[in-house]
Every structure is written in structure tokens, then in C-alpha cells.
N, C-alpha and C positions, 0 to 999 in steps of 0.2 A: 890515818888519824894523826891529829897532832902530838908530840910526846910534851907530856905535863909537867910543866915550871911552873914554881911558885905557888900563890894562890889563887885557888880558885873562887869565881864570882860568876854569878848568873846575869842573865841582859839586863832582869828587871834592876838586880842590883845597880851595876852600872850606870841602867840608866833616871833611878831613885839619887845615886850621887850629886848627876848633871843637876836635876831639881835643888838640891840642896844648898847646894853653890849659887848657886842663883835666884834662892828664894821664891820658888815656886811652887804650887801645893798640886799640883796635876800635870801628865804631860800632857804639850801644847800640841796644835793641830799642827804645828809643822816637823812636830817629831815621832818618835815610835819603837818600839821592840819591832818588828816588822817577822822578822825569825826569832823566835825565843831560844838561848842556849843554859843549859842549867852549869856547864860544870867551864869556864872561860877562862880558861889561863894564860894563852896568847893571842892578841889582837892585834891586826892591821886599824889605825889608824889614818884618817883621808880627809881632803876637803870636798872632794868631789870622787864620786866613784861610779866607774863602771865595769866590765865584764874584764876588762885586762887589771886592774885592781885585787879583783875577786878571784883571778887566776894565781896572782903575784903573793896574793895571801896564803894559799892551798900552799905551792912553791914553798914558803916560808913553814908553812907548817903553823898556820893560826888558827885558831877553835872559830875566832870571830872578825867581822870587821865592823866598824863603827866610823860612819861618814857622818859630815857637817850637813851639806844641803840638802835638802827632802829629798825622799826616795818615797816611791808605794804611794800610797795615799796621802801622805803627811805631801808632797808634788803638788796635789788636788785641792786642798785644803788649807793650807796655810796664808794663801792670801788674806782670810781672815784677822791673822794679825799685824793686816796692814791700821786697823783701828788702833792699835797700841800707839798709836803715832800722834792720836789726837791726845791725850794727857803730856806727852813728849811737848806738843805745841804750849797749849796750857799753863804748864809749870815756865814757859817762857814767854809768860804776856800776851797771846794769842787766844781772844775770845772761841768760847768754846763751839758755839755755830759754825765763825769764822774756822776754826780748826774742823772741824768736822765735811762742812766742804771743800776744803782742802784736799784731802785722802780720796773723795769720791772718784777723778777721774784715773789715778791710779790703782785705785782699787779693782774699777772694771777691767783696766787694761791688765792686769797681770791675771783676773779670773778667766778671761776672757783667750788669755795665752796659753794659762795652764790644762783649759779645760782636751784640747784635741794630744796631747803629753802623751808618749810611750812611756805611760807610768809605771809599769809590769816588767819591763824587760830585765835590768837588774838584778831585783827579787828573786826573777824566775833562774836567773844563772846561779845566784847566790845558793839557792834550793836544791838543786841540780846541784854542785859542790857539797852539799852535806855544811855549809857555813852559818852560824847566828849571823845576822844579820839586824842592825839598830840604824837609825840618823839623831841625831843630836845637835838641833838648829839655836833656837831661840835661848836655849839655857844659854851657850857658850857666845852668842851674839851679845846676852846683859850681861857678862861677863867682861866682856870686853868694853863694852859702853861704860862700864866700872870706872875701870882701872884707865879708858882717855876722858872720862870725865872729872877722875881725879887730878891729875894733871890740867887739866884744864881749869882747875877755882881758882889756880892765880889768877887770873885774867878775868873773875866776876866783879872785881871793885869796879864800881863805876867811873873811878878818878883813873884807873888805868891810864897810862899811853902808852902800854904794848902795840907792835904791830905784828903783823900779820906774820913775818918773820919770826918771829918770838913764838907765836905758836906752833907754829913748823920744828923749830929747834926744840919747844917743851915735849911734840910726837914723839922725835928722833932722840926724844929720853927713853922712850919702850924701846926692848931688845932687837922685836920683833919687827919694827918699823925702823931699827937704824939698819937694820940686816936686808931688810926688803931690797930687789931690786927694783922696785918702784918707789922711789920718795914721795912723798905728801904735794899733791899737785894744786897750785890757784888754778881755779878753771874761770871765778869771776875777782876780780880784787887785783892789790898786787902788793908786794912785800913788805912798802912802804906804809902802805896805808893802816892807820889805826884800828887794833883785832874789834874795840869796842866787848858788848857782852858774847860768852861762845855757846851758842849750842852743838850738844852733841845727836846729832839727829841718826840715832842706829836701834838697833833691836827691833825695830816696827818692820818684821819679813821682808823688806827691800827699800831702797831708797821711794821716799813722797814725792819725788818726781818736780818739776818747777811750782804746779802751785802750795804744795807745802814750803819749799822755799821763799817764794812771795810772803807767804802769810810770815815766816820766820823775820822776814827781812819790816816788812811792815807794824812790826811787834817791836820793832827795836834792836832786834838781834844784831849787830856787826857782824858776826861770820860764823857760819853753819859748816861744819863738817858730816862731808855723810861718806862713806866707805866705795859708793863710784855713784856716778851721774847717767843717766841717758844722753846722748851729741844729738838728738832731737830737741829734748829739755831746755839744753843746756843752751842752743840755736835760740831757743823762744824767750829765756833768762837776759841772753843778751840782745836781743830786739826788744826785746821791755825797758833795758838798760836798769835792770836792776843794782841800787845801789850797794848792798851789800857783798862781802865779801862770801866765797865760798873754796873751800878746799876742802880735797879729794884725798881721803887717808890713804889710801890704797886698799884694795880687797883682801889680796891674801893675806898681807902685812894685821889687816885688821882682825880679820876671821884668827888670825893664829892666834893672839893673843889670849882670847877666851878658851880655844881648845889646847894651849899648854897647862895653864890652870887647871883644865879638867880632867888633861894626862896626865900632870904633872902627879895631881892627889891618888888617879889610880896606878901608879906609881909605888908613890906609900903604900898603898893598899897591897902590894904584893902581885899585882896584876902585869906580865912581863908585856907591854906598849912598843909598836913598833910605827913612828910616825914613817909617813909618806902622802903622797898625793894633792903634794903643794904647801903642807906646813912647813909655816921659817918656824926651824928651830934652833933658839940661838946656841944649846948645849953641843946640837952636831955639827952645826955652821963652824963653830969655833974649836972644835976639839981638834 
């Protein structure tokens, strides 16, 4: 068993925090307690996790582990909130039809993915290990869409002539994103060209895929940023010759930023966080 530092907190705590921080009054289908632990004083923290994770935690001597991307059912069900995507359009000039058939053909494609999932495996080691077991998606995803959408209102004025550049350099203001080794990638545009208005196209379970894009680009948008693309999509964006710009925040780079906020508070909370599993963190980056 793990020996007890600090304070302790139970899953549902834990995971009533993530809610908090992100303004949420329930959890969402893409997250969960999945293993309940009552008494959690040391966690493995992850962005992804599997059975050598849940081994590394044991090892460490963790009560829990708490991963980003669905595990269990929250796997199964979260493409649901691929619909979160159609108000994201919305709030950026894209009638609400228009937004709505947007999401439709990624919507199937990702239910459609999720459904044949070895969605059990994990859990069942995790259990086996005697470990709590949580995923915490969508809180620390609007979390993150926060804090690059606030950086991002420079660039709402309409007289703007920022370009595309300038938005790059405003990312590479977050810690998490100057620290990535993946930098903020154009995958349609180019440095020079005018950023124009930005959307930040994130929190909706996975990128909308090109025809959310279109619809972004067709609304007025100059440049959409979404946390990674499909090289299908992204094939069919450029046969369309879509004229808007788009960059590529980076995945991990992006995912980290909401889940240090969310360590970061249980942190304070007395709760001893042991990040790994792909978080930039810029406190260990740099010590």
C-alpha cells in the first residue's frame, strides 16, 4: 500500500474540482470515477494511460491514477460531445443548421471508431493493482481553450493586420507550448498571410474534422486553430483550396496546459501529483 503524504481526498473530490474549474454542473460522458478511492494522497498523473503507467504508479507507490483521455466507458461515449462544437461555430458567425451539419460526418466517424475499442482493458489492470482509477477529458480540454482563447482577443479587432506569425509567437507565450517539442504548425496558410478573426476550435471531444473547418473559414474566420488535424482532412481542405488559414497547436502542448491548472490547484489542495505520461511541465522542464 502506498504510505500516506499529505492530504488526503477522495475521486469524487478530485474529480468535483475538475468540474469547478471549468464550470461544469455534471460529469461529462467523456470522463468518470471509473475506480472510486476514498482516502488519495498520491497520484500518478498521465495523458494517456495504459497497463505500464499503472504499473509505474504501484512502483511509485500511488493510492491513484488520474489520466486525460477516456478510459472505460467515458472511450464509448464521449463522441457525444462532438456536439459542443456546434455553439463553438455559432459564437463565430456560422449559422446554426450550417454548424450542425458540419459535426455530422465526424461525429459518425469517431462513434463508429469507438465502438469495436478494447475499452475494459486498462480498468481491469488498474483493479487488479488495488488502484483508483478516474479520466478527466473535457474539464481540462475548456480549460485549456481558456487560457489560448485569451491570448487569442488580441487579434478579435477587425482592423487587425496581425498575421499568422503573430499568432504563433502570442501560443509560444504559454509555458507549455514554448516548452513543446512540437511548435504550432500552418498546415493551410502561411506566416505572412493576414491571422484576420481566430477561432479557437477545442473542447468539442476531438477536432470537427474539414467540414467544421469549411464552415469556420466560410463564416469569416481567418484562422482556426485546432490541437491536431486528420492528413485525410486535411488532403480534402487542400483540394477544396480552402482559403483560410489553419494551425496546429500541438496535442500534448495543448492537453498540458488545462491539466497543469488542474494539478496545479490539487497541488494546494495538499494532494502530493506526480505528473507523467506525456505532460509538458514547465516547473520540471526547467528545474
Amino acid at each position: 500500500m502506498a504510505t500516506p503524504v499529505g492530504t488526503a481526498m477522495t475521486t469524487d473530490q478530485i474529480m468535483q474540482l475538475g468540474l469547478d474549474l471549468s464550470g461544469l454542473k455534471e460529469v461529462p460522458p467523456d470522463s468518470g470515477v471509473h475506480l472510486p478511492g476514498d482516502k488519495v494522497h498520491r497520484i500518478l498523473a498521465t495523458i494517456d494511460c495504459g497497463v505500464d503507467d499503472l504499473l509505474l504508479a504501484r512502483v511509485l507507490r500511488c493510492d491513484a491514477v488520474l489520466t486525460h483521455h477516456p478510459e472505460w466507458t467515458a472511450s464509448l461515449h464521449g463522441w457525444t460531445l462532438i456536439a459542443r462544437q456546434i455553439d463553438q461555430m455559432v459564437e463565430c458567425g456560422v449559422p446554426v443548421a450550417r454548424a450542425e451539419a458540419a459535426i455530422q460526418r465526424r461525429m459518425q466517424s469517431v462513434e463508429l471508431n469507438s465502438h469495436p475499442r478494447n475499452y475494459g482493458r486498462v480498468l481491469q489492470a488498474a483493479k487488479l493493482l488495488n488502484l483508483a482509477f478516474l479520466n478527466v477529458h473535457l474539464p481540462c480540454d475548456i480549460i485549456s481553450r481558456r487560457i489560448i482563447s485569451e491570448q487569442m482577443a488580441r487579434f478579435q479587432d477587425p482592423e487587425s493586420r496581425a498575421t499568422v506569425a503573430d499568432v504563433i509567437a502570442a501560443l509560444q507565450e504559454i509555458p507549455e507550448q514554448k516548452l513543446a517539442a512540437t511548435a504550432p504548425k500552418i498546415r493551410l496558410g502561411a506566416p505572412d498571410r493576414l491571422a484576420g478573426r481566430v477561432a479557437v476550435a477545442m473542447a468539442g471531444y476531438t477536432n470537427g474534422g474539414v467540414d467544421v473547418l469549411r464552415a469556420y473559414v466560410e463564416a469569416g474566420v481567418g484562422t482556426v486553430l485546432m490541437m491536431h488535424f486528420p492528413e485525410g482532412d486535411l488532403k480534402e481542405a487542400r483540394d477544396q483550396k480552402l482559403a483560410g488559414n489553419l494551425v496546429i497547436t500541438g496535442h500534448m502542448a495543448s492537453d498540458s496546459i488545462g491539466i497543469n491548472v488542474y494539478l496545479d490547484e490539487l497541488d494546494r489542495r495538499g494532494l502530493e501529483v506526480i505528473r507523467a505520461g506525456g505532460i509538458i511541465s514547465p516547473s520540471q522542464l526547467t528545474a
